[in-house]
N, CA, C and O atoms as a GROMACS GRO file, in nm:
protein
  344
    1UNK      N    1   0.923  -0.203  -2.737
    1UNK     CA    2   0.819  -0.299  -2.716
    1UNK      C    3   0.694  -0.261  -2.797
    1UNK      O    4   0.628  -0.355  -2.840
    2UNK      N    5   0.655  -0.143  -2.822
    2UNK     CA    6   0.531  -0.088  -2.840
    2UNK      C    7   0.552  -0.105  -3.024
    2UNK      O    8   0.468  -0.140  -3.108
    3UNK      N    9   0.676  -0.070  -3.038
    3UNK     CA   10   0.684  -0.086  -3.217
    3UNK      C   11   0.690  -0.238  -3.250
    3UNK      O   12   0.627  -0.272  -3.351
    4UNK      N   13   0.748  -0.325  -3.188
    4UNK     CA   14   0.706  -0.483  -3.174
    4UNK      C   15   0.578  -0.550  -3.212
    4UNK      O   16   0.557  -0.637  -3.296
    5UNK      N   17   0.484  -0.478  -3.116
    5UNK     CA   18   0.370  -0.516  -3.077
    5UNK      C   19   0.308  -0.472  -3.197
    5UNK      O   20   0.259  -0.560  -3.267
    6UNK      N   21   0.303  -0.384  -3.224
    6UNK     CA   22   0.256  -0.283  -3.336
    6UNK      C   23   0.265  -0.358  -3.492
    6UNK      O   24   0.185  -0.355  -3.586
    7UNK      N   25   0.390  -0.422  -3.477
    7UNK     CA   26   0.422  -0.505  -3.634
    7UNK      C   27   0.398  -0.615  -3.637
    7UNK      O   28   0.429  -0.688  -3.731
    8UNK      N   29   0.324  -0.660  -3.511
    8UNK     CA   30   0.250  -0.770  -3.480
    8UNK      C   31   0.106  -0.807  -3.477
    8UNK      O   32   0.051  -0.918  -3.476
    9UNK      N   33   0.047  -0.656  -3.475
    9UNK     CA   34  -0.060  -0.620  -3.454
    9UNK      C   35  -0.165  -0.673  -3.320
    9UNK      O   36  -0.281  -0.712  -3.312
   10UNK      N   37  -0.050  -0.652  -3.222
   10UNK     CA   38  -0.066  -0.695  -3.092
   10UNK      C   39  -0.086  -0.582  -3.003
   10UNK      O   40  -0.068  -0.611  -2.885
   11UNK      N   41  -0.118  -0.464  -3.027
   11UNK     CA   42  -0.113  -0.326  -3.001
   11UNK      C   43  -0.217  -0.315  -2.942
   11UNK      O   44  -0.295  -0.240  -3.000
   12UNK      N   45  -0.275  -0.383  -2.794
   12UNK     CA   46  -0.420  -0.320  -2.803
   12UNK      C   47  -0.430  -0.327  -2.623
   12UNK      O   48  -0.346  -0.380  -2.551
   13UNK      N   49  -0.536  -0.270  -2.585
   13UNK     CA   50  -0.532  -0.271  -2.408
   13UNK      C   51  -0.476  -0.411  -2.349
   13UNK      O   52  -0.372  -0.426  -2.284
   14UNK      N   53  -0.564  -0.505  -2.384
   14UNK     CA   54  -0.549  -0.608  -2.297
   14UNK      C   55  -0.444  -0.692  -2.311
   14UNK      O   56  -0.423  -0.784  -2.233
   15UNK      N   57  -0.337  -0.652  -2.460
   15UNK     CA   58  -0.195  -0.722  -2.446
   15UNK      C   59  -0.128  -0.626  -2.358
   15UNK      O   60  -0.046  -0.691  -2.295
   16UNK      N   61  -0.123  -0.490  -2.319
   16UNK     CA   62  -0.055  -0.423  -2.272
   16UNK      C   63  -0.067  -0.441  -2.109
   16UNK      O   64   0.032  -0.458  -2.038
   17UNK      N   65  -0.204  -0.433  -2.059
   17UNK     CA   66  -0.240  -0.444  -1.968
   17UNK      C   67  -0.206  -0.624  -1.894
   17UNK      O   68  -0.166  -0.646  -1.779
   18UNK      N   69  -0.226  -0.694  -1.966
   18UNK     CA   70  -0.191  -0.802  -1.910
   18UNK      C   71  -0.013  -0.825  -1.892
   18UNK      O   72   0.022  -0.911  -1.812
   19UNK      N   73   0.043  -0.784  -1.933
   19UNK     CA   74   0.205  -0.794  -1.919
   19UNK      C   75   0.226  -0.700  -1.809
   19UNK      O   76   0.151  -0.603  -1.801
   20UNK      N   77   0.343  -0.721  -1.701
   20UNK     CA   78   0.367  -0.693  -1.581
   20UNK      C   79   0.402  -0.537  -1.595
   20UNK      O   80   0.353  -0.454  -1.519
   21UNK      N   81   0.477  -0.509  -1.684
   21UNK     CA   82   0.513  -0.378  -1.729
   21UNK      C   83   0.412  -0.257  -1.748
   21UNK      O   84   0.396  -0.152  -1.686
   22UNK      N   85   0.347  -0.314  -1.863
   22UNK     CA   86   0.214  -0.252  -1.937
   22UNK      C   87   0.150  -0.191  -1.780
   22UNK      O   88   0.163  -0.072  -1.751
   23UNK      N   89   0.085  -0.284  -1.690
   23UNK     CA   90  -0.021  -0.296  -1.598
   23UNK      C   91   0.042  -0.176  -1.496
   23UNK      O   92  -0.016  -0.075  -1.456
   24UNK      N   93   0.187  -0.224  -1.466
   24UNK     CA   94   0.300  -0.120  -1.360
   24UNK      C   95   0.228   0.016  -1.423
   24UNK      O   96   0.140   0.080  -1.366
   25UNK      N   97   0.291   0.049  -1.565
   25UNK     CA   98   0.270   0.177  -1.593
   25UNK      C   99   0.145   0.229  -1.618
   25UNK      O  100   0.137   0.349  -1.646
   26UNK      N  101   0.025   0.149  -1.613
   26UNK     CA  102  -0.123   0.185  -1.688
   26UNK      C  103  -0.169   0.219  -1.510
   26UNK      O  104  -0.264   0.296  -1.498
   27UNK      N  105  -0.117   0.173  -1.402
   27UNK     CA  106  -0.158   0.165  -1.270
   27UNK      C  107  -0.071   0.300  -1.222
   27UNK      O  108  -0.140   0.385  -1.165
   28UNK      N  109   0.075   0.333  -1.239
   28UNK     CA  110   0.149   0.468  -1.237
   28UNK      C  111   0.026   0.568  -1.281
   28UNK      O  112  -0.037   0.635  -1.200
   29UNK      N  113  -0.002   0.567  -1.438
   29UNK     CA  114  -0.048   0.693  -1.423
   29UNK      C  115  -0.208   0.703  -1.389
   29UNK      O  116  -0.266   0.811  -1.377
   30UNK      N  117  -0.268   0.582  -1.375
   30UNK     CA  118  -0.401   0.650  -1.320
   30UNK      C  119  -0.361   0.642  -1.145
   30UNK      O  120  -0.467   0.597  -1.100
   31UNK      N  121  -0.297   0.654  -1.062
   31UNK     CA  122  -0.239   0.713  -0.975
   31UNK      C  123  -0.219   0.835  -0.935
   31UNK      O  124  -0.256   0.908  -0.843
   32UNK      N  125  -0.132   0.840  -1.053
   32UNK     CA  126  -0.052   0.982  -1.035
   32UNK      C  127  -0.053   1.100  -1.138
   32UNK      O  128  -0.008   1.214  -1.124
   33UNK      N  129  -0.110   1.047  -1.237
   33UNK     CA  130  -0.147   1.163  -1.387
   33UNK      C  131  -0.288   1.154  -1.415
   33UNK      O  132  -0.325   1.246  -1.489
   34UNK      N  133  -0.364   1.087  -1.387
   34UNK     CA  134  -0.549   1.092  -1.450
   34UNK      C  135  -0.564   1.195  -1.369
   34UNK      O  136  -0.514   1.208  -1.257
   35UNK      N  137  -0.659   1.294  -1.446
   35UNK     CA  138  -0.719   1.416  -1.309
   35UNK      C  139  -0.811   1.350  -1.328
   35UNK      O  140  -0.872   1.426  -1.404
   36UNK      N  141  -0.914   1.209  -1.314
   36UNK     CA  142  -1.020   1.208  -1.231
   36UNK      C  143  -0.971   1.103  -1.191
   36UNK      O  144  -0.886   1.052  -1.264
   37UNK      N  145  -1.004   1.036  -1.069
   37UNK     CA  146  -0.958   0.971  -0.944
   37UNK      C  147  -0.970   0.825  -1.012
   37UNK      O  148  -1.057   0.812  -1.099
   38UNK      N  149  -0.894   0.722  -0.982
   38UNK     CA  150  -0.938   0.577  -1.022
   38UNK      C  151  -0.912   0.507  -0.934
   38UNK      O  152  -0.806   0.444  -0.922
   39UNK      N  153  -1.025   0.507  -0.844
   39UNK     CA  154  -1.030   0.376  -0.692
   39UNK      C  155  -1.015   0.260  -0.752
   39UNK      O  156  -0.950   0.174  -0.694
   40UNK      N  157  -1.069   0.234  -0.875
   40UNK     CA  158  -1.070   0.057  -0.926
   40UNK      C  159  -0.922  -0.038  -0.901
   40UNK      O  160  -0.884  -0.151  -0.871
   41UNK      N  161  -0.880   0.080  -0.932
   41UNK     CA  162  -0.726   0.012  -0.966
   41UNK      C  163  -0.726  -0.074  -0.797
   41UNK      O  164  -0.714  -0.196  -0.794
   42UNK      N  165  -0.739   0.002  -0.674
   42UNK     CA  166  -0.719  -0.072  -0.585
   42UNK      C  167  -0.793  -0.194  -0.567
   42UNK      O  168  -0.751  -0.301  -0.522
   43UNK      N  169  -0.924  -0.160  -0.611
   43UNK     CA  170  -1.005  -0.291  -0.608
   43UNK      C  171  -0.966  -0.423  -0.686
   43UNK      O  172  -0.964  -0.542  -0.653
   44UNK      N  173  -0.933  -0.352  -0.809
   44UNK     CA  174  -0.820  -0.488  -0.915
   44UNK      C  175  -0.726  -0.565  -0.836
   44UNK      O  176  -0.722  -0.688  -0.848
   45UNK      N  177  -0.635  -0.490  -0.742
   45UNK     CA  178  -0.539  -0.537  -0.686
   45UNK      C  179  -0.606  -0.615  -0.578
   45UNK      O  180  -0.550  -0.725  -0.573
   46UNK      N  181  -0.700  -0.607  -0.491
   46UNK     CA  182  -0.718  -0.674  -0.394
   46UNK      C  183  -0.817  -0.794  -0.476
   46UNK      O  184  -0.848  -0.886  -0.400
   47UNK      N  185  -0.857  -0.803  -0.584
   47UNK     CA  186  -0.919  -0.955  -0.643
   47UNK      C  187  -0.831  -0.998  -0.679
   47UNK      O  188  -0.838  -1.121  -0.680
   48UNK      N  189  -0.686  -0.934  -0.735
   48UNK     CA  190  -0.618  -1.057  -0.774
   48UNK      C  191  -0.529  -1.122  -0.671
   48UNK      O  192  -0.465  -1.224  -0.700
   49UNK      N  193  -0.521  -1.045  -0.512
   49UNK     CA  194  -0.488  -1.094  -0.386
   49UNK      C  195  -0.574  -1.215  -0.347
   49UNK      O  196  -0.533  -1.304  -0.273
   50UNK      N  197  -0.677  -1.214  -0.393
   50UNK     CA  198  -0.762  -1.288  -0.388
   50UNK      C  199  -0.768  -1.425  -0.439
   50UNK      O  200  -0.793  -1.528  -0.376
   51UNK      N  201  -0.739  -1.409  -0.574
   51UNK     CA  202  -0.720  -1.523  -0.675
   51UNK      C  203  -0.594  -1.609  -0.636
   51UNK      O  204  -0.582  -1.728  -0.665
   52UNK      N  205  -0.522  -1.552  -0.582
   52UNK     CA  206  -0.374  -1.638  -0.572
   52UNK      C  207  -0.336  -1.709  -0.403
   52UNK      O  208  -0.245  -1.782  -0.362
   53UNK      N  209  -0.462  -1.641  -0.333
   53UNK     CA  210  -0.481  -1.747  -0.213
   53UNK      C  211  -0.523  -1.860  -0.224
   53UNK      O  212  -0.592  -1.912  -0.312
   54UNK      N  213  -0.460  -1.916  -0.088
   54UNK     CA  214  -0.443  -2.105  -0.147
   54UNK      C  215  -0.588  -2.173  -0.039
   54UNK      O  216  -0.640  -2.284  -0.046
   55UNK      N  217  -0.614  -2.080   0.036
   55UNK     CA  218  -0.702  -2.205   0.152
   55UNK      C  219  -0.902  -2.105   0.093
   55UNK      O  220  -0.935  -1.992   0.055
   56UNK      N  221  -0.956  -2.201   0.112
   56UNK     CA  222  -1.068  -2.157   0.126
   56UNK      C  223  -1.119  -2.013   0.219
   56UNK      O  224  -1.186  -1.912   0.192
   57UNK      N  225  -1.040  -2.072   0.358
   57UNK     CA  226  -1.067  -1.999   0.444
   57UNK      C  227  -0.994  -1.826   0.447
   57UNK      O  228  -1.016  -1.736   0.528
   58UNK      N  229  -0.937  -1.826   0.371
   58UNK     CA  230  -0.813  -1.708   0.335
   58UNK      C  231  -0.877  -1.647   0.231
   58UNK      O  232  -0.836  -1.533   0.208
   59UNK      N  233  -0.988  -1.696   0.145
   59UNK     CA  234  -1.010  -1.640   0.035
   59UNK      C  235  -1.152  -1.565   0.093
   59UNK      O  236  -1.177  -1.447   0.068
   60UNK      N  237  -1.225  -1.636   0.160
   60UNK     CA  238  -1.354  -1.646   0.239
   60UNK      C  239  -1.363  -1.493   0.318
   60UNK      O  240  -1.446  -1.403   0.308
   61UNK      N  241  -1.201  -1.511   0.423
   61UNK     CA  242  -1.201  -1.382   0.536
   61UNK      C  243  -1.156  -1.292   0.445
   61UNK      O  244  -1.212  -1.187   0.478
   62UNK      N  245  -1.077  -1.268   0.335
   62UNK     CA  246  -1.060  -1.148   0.194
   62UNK      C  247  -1.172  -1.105   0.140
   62UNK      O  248  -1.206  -0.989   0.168
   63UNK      N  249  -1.235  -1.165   0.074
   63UNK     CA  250  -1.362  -1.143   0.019
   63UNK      C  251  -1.454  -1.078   0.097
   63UNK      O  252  -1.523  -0.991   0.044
   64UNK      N  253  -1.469  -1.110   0.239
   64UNK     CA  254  -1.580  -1.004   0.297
   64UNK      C  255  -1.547  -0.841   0.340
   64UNK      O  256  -1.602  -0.733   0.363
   65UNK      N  257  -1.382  -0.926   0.330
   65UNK     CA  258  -1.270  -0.734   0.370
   65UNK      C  259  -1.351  -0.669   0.229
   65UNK      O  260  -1.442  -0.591   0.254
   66UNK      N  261  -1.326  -0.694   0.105
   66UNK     CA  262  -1.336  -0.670  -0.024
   66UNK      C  263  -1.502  -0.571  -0.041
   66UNK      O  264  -1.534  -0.456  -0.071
   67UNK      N  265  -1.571  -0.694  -0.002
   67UNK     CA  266  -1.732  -0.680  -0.018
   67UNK      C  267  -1.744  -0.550   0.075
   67UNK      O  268  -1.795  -0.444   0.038
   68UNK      N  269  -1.687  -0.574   0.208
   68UNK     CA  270  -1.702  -0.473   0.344
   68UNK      C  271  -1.633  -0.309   0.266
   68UNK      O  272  -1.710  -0.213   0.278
   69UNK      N  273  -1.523  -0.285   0.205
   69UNK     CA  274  -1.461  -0.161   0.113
   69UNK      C  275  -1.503  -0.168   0.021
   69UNK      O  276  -1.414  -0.082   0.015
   70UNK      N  277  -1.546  -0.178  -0.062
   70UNK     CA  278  -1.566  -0.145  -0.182
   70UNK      C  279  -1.776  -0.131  -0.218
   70UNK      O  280  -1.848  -0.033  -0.237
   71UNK      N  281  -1.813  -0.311  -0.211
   71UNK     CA  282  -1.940  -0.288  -0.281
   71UNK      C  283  -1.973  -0.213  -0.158
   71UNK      O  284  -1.976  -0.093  -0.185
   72UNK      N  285  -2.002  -0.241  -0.019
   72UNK     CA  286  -2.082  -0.216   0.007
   72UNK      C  287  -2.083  -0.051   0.099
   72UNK      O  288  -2.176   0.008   0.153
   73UNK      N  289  -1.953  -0.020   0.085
   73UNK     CA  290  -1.936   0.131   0.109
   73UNK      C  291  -1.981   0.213   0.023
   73UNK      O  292  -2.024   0.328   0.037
   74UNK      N  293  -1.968   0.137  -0.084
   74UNK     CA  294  -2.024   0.244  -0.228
   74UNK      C  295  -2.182   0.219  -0.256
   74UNK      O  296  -2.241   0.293  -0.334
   75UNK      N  297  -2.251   0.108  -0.188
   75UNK     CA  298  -2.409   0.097  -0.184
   75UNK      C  299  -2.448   0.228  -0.030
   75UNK      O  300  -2.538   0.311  -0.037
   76UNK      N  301  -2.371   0.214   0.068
   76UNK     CA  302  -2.361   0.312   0.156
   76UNK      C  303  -2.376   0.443   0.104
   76UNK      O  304  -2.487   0.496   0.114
   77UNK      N  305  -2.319   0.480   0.071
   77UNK     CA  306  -2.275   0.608  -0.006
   77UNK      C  307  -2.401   0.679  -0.057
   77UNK      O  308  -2.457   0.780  -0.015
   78UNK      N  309  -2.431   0.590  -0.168
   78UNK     CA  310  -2.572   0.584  -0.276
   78UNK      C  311  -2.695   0.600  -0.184
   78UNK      O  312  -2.795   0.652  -0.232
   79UNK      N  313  -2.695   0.562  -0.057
   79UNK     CA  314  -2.866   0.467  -0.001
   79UNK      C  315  -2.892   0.639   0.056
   79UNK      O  316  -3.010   0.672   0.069
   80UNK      N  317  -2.801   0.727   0.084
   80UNK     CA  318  -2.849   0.862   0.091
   80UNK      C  319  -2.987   0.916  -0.005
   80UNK      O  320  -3.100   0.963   0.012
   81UNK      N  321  -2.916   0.884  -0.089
   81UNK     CA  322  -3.003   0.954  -0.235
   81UNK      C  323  -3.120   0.889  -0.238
   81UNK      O  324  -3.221   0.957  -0.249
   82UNK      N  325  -3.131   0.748  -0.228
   82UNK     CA  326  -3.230   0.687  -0.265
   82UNK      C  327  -3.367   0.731  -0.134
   82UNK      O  328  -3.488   0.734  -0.153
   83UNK      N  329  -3.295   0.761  -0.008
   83UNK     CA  330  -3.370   0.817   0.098
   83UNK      C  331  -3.477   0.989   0.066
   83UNK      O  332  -3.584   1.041   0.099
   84UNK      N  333  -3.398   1.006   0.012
   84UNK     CA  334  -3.427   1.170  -0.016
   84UNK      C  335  -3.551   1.179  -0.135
   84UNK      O  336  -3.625   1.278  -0.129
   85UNK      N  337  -3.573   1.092  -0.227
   85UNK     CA  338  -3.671   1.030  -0.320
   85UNK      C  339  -3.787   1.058  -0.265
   85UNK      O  340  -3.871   1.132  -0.317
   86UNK      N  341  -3.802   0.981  -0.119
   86UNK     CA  342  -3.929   0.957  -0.068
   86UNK      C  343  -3.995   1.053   0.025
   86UNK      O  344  -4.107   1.030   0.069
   0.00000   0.00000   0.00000
């Protein structure tokens, strides 16, 4: 695939990453081989859980799960520091 792509000059993140394969294995190793940690990847997965719900109301009660883990645990996190300033 990769010598394909290559003689195509299709060789680049976002063809790799967008194909089901590419994404499987680019998500394997920041998992399981990056030594520094990559939370995003979970966050990727839960927007595109997101995108493929069908009711308003399904996307509505996701989105605040989303907002509730991610932004606003990680504004949590931060509001330490910003305390210690003053």
């Amino acid at each position: 695939m990769m010598k394909f792509m290559e003689k195509r000059g299709e060789l680049t993140f976002d063809n790799i990453f967008n194909q089901r394969l590419g994404y499987l294995l680019f998500k394997d190793f920041c998992l399981n081989y990056s030594e520094v940690p990559v939370p995003q990847i979970r966050f990727y997965e839960e927007i595109r859980k997101l995108e493929n719900l069908e009711t308003d109301e399904e996307r509505i009660a996701l989105g605040k799960e989303i907002y509730d883990q991610f932004i606003m645990k990680d504004l949590l996190s931060h509001s330490h520091v910003s305390m210690t300033l003053f």
